[in-house]
C-alpha positions as CSV (number, residue, x, y, z in Angstrom):
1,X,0.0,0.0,0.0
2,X,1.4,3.4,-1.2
3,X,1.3,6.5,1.6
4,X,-1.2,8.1,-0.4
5,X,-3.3,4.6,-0.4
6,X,-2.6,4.2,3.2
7,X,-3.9,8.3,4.2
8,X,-7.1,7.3,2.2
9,X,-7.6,4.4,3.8
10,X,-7.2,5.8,7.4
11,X,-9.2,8.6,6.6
12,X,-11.7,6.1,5.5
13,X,-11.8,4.6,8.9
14,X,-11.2,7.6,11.0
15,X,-14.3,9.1,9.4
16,X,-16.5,5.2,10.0
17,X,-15.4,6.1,13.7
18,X,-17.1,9.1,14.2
19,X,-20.0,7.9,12.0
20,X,-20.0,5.1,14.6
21,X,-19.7,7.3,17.3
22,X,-22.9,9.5,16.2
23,X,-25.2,6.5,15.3
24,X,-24.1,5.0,19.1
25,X,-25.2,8.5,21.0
26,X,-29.0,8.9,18.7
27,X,-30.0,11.7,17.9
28,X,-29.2,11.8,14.5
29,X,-31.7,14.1,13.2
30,X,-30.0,17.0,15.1
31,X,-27.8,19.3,12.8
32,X,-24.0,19.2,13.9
33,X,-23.8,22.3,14.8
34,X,-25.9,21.5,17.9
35,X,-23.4,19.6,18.9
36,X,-21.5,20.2,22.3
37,X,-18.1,21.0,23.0
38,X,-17.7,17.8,24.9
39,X,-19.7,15.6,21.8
40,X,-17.3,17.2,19.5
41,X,-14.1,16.3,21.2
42,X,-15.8,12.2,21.9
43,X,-15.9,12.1,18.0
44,X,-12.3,13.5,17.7
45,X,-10.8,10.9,20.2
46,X,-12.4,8.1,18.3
47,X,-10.9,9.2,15.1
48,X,-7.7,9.8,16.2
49,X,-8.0,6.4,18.6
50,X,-8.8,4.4,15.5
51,X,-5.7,6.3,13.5
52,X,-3.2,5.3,16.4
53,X,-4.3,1.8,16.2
54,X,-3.7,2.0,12.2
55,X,-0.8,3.6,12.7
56,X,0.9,1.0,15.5
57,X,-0.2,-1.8,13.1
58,X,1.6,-0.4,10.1
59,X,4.5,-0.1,12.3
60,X,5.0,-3.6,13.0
61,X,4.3,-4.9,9.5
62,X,6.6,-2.4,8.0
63,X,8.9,-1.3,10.4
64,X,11.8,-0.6,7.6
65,X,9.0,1.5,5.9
66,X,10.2,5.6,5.8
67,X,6.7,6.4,6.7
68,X,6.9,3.9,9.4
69,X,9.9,5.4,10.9
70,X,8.3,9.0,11.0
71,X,4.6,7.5,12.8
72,X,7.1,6.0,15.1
73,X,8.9,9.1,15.7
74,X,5.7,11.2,15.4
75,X,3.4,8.6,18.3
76,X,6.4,8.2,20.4
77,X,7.6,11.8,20.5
């Protein structure tokens, strides 16, 4: 998987995280905007949750990768 195929792909699921995160809480019918402060951060901690998971697993299978090096670099510093 290229880094541009890999970005789509954990966009893809960083964006099925939050979508999983709204259907969990109801309320769907509400526009965004009435979201609160405290809603809005939930559904940024999933995405980014789901992204260091994605991250860490990329890691391990390609540990030699130069993108691999910097998500190290980037999670552990």
């Amino acid at each position: 998987m290229t880094a541009e195929e890999w970005q789509a792909h954990t966009t893809h699921e960083a964006a099925l995280a939050i979508g999983e995160w709204l259907e969990a809480r109801g309320r769907l019918h509400r526009p965004i905007r009435s979201l609160t402060m405290r809603e809005l951060e939930a559904m940024a901690q999933n995405a980014i949750s789901r992204f260091i998971v994605l991250t860490s697993q990329r890691i391990v299978q390609r540990p030699d990768d130069t993108a691999s090096q910097r998500f190290s670099t980037l999670l552990l510093g």
